[in-house]
C-alpha positions in Angstrom: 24.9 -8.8 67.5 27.6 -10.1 70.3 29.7 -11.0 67.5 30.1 -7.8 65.8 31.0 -6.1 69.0 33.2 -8.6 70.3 34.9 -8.6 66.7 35.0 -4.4 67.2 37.4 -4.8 70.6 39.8 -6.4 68.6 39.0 -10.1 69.2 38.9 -13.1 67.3 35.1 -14.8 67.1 34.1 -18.5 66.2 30.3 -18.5 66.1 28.4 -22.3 66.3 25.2 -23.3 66.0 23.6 -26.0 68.1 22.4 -28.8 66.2 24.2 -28.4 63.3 28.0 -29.1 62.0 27.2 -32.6 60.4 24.3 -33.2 57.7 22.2 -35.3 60.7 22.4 -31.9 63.2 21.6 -30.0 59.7 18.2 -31.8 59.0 17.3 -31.6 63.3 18.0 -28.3 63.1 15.7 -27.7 59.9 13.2 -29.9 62.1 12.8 -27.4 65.1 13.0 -24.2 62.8 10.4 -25.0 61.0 6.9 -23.4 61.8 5.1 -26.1 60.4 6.3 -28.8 63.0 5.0 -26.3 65.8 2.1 -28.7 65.9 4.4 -30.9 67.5 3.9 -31.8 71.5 6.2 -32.0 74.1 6.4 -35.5 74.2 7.4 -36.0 70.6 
């Protein structure tokens, strides 16, 4: 992963996820991960 080989050359690493970081971005997130909402169309 990026992370690991940015950590490796001797630099500090923040990783983020997008949507997440408040309980609201948590539950969105859960949302669009989960395969049974694939049923969902594009204009939802």
């Amino acid at each position: 992963m990026l992370e690991t080989l940015i950590k490796e050359q001797g630099f500090d690493v923040l990783v983020t996820r997008e949507p997440g970081g408040t309980a609201t971005g948590e539950r969105v997130r859960a949302i669009l991960l989960d395969k049974e909402e694939q049923k969902m169309t594009a204009m939802t």
